[in-house]
C-alpha positions as a LaTeX table, in Angstrom:
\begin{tabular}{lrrr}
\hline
Residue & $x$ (\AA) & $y$ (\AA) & $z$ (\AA) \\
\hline
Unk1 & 70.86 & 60.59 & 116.49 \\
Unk2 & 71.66 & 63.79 & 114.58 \\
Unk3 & 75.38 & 62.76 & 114.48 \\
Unk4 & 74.64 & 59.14 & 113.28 \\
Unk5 & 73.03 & 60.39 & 110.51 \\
Unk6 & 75.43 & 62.77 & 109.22 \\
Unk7 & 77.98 & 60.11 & 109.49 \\
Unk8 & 75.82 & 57.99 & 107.16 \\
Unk9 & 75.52 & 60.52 & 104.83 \\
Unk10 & 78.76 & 61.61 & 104.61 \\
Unk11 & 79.94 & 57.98 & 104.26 \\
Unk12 & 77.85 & 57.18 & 101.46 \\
Unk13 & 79.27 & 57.18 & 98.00 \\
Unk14 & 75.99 & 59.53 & 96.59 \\
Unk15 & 76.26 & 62.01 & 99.15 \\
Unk16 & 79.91 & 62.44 & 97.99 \\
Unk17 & 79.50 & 62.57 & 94.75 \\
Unk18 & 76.60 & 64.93 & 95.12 \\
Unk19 & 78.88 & 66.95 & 97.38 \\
Unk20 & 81.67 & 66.96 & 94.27 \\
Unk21 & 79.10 & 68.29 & 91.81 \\
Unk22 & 77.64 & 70.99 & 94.20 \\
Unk23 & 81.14 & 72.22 & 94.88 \\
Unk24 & 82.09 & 72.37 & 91.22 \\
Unk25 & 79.10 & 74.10 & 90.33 \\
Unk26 & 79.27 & 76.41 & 93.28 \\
Unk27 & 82.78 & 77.24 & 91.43 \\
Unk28 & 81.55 & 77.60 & 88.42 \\
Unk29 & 78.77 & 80.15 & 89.74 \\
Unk30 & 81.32 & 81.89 & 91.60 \\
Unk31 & 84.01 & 82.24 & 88.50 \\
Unk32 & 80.76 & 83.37 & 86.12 \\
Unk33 & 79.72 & 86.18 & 88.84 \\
Unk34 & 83.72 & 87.62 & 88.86 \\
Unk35 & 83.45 & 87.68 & 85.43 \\
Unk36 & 80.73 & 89.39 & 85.30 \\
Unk37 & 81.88 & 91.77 & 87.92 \\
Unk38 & 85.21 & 92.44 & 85.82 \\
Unk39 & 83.06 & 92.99 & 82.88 \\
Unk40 & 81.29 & 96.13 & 84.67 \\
Unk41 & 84.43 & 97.32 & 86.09 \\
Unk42 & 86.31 & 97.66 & 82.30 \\
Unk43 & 83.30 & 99.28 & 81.29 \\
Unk44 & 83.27 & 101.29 & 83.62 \\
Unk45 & 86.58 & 102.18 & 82.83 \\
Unk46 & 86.23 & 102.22 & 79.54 \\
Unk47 & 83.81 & 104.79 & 79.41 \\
Unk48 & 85.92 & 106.87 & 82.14 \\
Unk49 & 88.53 & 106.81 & 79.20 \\
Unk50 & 86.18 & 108.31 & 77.06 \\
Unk51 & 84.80 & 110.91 & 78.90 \\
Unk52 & 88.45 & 112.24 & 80.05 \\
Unk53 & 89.95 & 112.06 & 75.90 \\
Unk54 & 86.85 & 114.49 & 75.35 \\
Unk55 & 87.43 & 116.19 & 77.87 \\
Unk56 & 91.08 & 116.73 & 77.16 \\
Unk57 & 90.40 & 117.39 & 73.36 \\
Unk58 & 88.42 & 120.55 & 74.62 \\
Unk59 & 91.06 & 121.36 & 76.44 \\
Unk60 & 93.96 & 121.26 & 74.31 \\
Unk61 & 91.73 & 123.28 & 71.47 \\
Unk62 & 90.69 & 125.96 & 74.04 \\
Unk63 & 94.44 & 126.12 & 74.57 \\
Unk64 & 95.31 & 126.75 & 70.95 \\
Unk65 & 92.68 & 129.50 & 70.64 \\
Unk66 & 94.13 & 131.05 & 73.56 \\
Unk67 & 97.08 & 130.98 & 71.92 \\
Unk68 & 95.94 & 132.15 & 68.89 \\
Unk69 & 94.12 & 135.62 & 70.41 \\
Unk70 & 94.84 & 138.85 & 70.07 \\
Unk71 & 97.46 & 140.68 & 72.42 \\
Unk72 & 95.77 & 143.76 & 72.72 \\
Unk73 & 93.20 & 146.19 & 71.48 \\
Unk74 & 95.35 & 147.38 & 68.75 \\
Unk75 & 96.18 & 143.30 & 67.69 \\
Unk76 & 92.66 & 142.66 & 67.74 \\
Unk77 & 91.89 & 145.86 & 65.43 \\
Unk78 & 94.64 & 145.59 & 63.03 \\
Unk79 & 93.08 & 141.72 & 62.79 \\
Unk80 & 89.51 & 142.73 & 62.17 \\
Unk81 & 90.62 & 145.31 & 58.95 \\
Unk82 & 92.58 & 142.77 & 57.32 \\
Unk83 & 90.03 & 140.46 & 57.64 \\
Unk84 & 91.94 & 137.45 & 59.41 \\
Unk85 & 89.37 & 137.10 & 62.75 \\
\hline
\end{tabular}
């Protein structure tokens, strides 16, 4: 009984055509939800990017005070009379 009216409904031209639109929407659903995934994931990203060119900007100007510092106690005296610290 079950079978015999699967077969019908499968064999009818509506139930195919409904079939072909439910499909193609289901694909369209699916595409829109990756997109919206990869949207997420490049923002993600993006802001990842950000976060590490700050954090390497602090870096690289801690580096050039470093190298920039006094040698030693006299360096650091001789800098503070003249003026230059």
């Amino acid at each position: 009984m079950i079978g015999g009216l699967l077969a019908t409904l499968a064999g009818s031209a509506w139930a195919r055509t409904a079939l072909r639109y439910g499909v193609t929407a289901l694909a369209i659903l699916l595409f829109l939800l990756s997109l919206r995934r990869s949207g997420e994931r490049t923002g993600r990203l993006a802001e990842q990017l950000e976060t590490m060119e700050k954090t390497h900007d602090a870096q690289r100007r801690m580096l050039e005070a470093a190298a920039r510092r006094p040698r030693s106690r006299d360096d650091l005296a001789e800098r503070l009379r003249d003026g230059r610290f």
